[in-house]
C-alpha angles and dihedrals in degrees: 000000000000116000129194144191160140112267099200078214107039102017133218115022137202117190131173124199128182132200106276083057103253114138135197127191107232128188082223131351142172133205141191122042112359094012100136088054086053095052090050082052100045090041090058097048084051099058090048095056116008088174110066130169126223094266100044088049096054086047092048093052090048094051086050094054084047094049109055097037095044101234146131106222126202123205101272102046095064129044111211122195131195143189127169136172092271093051104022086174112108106246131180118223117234122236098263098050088052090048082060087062107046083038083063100043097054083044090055089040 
């Protein structure tokens, strides 16, 4: 399970947890098949850009997901869901919104 929220003290906030209950706070983080492929890639784009805004978050976790399955999504076949310090409520992007997205990463690629 991956949780995530807003601390009002230490802001946004990734944890882990497995089965057994053990939890670890992460800076990103993926589960289920393939997971370990999208944490190297997540890892890397990290230590590239520590700093990320909104926008180029949203994109680096799309091109994760791209990346390690190999595919070229299109809006409706991925939900993508936000919440920031700003707007610690969890909100889910629209389809257009997410099209802008994928629009911006073929056009950077």
């Amino acid at each position: 399970m991956i949780m995530i929220g807003v601390d009002e003290e230490l802001g946004p906030q990734v944890y882990k947890c497995d089965p057994a209950g053990a939890f670890v706070g992460y800076k990103a983080t993926a589960s289920g098949t393939k997971d370990q492929e999208a944490i190297n890639f997540l890892e890397k784009k990290f230590k590239s850009s520590p700093k990320l805004s909104g926008d180029a978050t949203i994109e680096m976790a799309i091109s994760s997901l791209q990346s390690v399955l190999s595919a070229d999504f299109k809006a409706t076949e991925i939900e993508v869901a936000v919440c920031s310090k700003e707007n610690p409520k969890f909100t889910r992007l629209t389809t257009a919104q997410i099209d802008t997205h994928l629009t911006h990463i073929a056009e950077r690629d």
